[in-house]
N, C-alpha and C positions, 0 to 999 in steps of 0.2 A: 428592459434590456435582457439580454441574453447571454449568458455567462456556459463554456466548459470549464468542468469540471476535470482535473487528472487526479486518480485518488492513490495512494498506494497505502495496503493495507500490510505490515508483515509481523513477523512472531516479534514479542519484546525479547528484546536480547539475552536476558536471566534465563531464559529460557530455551531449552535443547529444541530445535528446529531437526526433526528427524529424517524430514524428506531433502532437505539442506545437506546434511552429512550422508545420506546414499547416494547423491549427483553428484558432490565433492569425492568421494570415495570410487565412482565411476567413472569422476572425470581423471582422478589418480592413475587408477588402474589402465586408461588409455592415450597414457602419454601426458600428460599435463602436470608434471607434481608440483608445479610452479603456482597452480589455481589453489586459494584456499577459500576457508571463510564464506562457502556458501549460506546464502540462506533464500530461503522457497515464500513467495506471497504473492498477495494478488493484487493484478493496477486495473482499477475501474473508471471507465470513462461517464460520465452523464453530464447532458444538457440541464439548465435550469433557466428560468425567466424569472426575473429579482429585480425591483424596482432600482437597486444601487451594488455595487460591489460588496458591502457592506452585512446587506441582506442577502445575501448569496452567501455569501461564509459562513452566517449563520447558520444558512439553511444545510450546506454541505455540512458543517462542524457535525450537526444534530444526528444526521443520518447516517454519518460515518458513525457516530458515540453509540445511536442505539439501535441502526441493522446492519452495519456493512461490518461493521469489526466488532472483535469478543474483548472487553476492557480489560478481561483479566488475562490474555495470554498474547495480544495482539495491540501494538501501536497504528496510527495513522498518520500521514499527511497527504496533503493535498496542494494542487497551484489550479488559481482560477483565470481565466482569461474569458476579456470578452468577446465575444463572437461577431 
């Protein structure tokens, strides 16, 4: 079977997201002071073929934990559907 993946990778929250607070500070400055609480991350998309939904979360978890995201300064999730 064949599953997408939608991942989103972003800073954990404890932590100063610095490119978050210059687009919030930009979006200030250009009319919006109503925008807060930006934060900056990145949404990955990938195909997998996984025997069950099961095995697919697995494989997405793994590769989120040990290439797509930094454990220590960065959270993930994801939703998987099948294709």
């Amino acid at each position: 079977m064949k599953f997408l993946a939608e991942i989103n990778v972003m800073p954990l929250k404890a932590l100063l997201d610095p490119q978050g607070k210059a687009v919030n500070a930009t979006l200030r400055g250009n009319g919006y002071p109503n925008i807060e609480g930006v934060r900056i991350g990145k949404h990955i998309n990938l195909e997998i073929e996984a025997d069950s939904y099961d095995a697919a979360s697995v494989q997405v978890t793994e590769v989120c934990s040990r290439m797509l995201s930094n454990p220590v300064m960065e959270g993930f999730d994801f939703k998987l559907t099948q294709l």
